[in-house]
C-alpha positions in Angstrom: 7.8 8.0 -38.8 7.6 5.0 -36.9 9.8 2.6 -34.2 11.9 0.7 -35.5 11.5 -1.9 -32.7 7.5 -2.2 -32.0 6.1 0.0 -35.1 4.2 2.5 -33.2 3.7 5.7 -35.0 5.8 8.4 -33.7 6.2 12.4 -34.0 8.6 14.0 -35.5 10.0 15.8 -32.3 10.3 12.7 -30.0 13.2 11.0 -29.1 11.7 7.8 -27.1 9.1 5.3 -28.4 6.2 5.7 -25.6 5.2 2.4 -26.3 8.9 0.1 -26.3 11.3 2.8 -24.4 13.4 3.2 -27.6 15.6 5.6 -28.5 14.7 7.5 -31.7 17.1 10.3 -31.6 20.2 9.9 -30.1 21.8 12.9 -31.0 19.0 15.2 -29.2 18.3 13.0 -26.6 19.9 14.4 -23.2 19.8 13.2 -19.3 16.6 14.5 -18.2 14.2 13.0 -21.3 15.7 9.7 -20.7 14.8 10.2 -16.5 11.6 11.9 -17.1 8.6 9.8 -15.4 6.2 8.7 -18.3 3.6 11.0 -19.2 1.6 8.7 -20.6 0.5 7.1 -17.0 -2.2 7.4 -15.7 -3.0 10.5 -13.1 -4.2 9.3 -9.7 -3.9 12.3 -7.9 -6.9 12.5 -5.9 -7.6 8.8 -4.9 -5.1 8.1 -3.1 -7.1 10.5 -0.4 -10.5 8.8 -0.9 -8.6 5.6 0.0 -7.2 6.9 3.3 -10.7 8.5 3.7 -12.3 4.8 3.2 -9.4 3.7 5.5 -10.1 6.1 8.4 -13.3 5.5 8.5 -13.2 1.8 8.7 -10.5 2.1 11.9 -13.3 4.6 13.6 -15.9 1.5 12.5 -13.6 -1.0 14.1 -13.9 0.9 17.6 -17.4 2.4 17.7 -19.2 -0.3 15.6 -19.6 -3.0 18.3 -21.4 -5.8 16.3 -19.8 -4.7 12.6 -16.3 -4.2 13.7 -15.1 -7.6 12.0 -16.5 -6.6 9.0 -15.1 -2.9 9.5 -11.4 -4.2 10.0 -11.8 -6.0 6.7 -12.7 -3.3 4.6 -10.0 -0.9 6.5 -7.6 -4.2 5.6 -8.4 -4.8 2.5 -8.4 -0.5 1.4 -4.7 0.1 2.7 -3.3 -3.0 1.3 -4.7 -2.6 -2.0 -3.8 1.7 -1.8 -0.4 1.0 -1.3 -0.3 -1.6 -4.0 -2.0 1.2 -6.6 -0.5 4.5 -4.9 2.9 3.5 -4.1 4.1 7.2 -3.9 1.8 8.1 -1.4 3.8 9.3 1.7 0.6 9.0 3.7 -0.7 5.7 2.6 2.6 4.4 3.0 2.6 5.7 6.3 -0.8 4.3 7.7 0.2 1.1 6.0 3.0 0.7 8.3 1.4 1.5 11.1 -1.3 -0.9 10.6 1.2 -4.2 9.7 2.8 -3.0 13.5 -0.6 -2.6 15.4 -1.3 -5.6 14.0 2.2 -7.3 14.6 1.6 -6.3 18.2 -2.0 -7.2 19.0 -1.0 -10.7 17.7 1.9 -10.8 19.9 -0.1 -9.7 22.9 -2.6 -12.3 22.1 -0.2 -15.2 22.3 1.3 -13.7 25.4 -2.0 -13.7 26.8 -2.9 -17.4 25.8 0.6 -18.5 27.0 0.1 -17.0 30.7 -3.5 -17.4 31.6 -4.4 -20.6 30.1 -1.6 -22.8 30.6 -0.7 -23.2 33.9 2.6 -25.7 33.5 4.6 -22.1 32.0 3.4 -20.1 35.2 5.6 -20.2 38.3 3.2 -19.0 40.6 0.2 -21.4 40.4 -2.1 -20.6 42.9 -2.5 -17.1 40.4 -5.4 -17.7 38.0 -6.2 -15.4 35.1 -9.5 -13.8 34.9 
């Protein structure tokens, strides 16, 4: 038998096209088949841990690797982003994700604090104070 929407061969005992999402079999058809996730997607159990792996590792790069830690913050950048794209139900990567976007948020912030008190002195009140 086939769909009568996109053609795709079908077995006798299912009741949704796995190609099209269509209905075959309305009678049989009940709340859970129509809410099951789709079988048919790929399995990524597994990777989602070699990319927090690759991500740890990069963060402990950032901090011990004096003259590669640009390079190291890239990579850990670039693996979290692209892990939560891929892994979206991954609690952890979700959760070191999040935690990056603030640290980040926050050194950014403390660098324009910093630029706006120690290098201009027209903001300062007290003048004779000089920033290292």
């Amino acid at each position: 038998m086939n769909c009568k929407k996109c053609g795709y061969e079908l077995k006798d005992d299912w009741n949704i096209c796995p190609k099209c999402s269509e209905i075959i079999n309305k009678e049989n058809i009940d709340y859970y088949t129509i809410n099951k996730e789709d079988e048919s997607l790929p399995n990524y159990e597994g990777k989602d841990k070699t990319c927090l792996i690759i991500f740890l590792i990069s963060i402990v790069g950032c901090f011990c690797l004096d003259k590669l830690s640009e390079i190291c913050f890239i990579i850990a950048l670039i693996t979290i982003v692209d892990g939560y794209i891929k892994y979206p139900k991954s609690k952890a990567i979700k959760v070191f994700f999040w935690i990056f976007v603030i640290l980040i948020i926050l050194a950014i912030l403390s660098i324009i604090l910093l630029v706006f008190t120690c290098s201009v002195p027209i903001f300062s009140t007290i003048t004779r104070y000089r920033c290292p």
